[in-house]
C-alpha atoms as a printed R data frame, in Angstrom:
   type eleno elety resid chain resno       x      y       z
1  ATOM     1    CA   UNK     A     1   0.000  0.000   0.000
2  ATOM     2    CA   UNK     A     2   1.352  3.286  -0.980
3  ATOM     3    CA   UNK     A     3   0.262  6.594   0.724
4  ATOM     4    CA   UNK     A     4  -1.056  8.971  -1.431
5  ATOM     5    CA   UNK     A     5  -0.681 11.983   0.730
6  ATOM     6    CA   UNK     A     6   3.012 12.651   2.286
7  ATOM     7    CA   UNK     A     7   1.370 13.631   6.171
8  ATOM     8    CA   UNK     A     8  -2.407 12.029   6.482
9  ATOM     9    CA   UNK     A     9  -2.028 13.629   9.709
10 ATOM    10    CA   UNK     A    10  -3.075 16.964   8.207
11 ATOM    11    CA   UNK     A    11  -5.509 15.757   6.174
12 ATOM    12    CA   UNK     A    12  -7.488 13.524   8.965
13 ATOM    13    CA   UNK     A    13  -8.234 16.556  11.417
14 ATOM    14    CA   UNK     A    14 -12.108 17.032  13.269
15 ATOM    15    CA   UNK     A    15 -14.480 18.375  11.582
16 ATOM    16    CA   UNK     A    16 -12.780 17.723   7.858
17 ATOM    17    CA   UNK     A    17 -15.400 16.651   5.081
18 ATOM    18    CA   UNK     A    18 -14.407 13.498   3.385
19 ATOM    19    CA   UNK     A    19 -15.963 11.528   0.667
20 ATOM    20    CA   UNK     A    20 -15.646  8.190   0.109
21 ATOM    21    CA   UNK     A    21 -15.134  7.349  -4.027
22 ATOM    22    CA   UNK     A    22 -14.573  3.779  -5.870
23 ATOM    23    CA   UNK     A    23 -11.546  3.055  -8.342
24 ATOM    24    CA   UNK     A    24 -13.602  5.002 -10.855
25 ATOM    25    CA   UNK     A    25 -13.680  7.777  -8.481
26 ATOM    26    CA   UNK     A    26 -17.630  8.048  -8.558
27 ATOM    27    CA   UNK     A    27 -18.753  9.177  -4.764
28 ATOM    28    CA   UNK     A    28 -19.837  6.108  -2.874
29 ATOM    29    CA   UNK     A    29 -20.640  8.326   0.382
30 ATOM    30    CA   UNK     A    30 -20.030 11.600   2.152
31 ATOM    31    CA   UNK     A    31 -19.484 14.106   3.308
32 ATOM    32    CA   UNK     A    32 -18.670 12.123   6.053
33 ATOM    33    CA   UNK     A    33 -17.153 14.798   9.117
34 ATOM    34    CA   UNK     A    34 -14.193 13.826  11.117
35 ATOM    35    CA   UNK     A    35 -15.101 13.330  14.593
36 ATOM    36    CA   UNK     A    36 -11.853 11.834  15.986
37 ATOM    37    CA   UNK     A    37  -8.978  9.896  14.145
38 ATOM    38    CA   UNK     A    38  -5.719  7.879  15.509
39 ATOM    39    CA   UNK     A    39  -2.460  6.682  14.358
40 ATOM    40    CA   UNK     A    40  -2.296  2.605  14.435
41 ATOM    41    CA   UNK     A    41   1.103  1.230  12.838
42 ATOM    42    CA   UNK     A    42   1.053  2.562   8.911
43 ATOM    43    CA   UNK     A    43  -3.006  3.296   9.216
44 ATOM    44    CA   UNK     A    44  -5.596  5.989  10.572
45 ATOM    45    CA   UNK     A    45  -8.457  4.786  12.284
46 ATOM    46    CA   UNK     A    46 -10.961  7.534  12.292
47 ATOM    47    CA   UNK     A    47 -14.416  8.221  13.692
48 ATOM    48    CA   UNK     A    48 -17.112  9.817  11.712
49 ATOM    49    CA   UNK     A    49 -20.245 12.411  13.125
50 ATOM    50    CA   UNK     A    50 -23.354 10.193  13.421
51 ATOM    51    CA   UNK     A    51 -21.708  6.858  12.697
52 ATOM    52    CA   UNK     A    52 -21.893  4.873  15.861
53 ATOM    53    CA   UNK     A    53 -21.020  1.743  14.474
54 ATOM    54    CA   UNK     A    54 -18.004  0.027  12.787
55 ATOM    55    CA   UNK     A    55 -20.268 -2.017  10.614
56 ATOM    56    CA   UNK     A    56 -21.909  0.962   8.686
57 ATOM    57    CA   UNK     A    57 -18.835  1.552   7.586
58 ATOM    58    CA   UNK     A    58 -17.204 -1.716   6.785
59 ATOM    59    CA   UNK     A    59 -18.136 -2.053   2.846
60 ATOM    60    CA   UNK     A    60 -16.132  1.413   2.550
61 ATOM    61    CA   UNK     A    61 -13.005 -0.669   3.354
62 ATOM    62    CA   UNK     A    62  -9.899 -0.405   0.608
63 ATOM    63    CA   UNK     A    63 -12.279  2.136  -1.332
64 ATOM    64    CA   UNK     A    64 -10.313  5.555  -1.452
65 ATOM    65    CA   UNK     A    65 -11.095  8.563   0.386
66 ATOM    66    CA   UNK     A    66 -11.347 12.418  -1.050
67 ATOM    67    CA   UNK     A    67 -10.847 15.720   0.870
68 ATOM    68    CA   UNK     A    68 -12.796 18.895  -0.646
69 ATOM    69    CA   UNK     A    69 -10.467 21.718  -1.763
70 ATOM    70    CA   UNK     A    70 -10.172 23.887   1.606
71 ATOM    71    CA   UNK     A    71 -11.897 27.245   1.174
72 ATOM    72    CA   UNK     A    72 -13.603 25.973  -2.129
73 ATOM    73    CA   UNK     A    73 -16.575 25.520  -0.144
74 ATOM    74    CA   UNK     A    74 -18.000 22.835  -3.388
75 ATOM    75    CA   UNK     A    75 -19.760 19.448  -2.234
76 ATOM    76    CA   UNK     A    76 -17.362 17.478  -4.748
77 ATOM    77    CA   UNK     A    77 -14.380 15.550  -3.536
78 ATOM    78    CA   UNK     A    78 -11.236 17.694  -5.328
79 ATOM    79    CA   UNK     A    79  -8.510 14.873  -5.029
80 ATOM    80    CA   UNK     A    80  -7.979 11.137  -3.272
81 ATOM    81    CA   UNK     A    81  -6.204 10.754  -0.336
């Protein structure tokens, strides 16, 4: 697995928007909001605003995950993170 930002750590902060997008980059969910997030070897566990369980999340796994442009303000993922 190869990062495809140089510091997730700036990317996964509270309150960002993130989408959720397939290999064809189509928008499988969001904007999901950052509640809380954690280091855990090479990963990021992170917790999501309303989502109280790991299971509605589960069929996101390996699927890639989008920031919006900050200060764009738009509702469409700008880039895969």
């Amino acid at each position: 697995m190869i990062p495809l930002v140089e510091n997730p750590g700036t990317v996964f902060v509270p309150k960002a928007r993130l989408y959720v997008l397939n290999e064809a980059r189509e928008v499988l969910a969001g904007p999901l909001v950052v509640a809380r997030r954690r280091a855990y070897h090479r990963e990021w566990l992170l917790g999501f605003d309303g989502v109280t369980s790991r299971a509605a999340v589960e069929g996101w796994r390996d699927q890639l995950v989008a920031v919006e442009e900050s200060g764009a303000g738009s509702r469409e993922p700008d880039a895969p993170c």
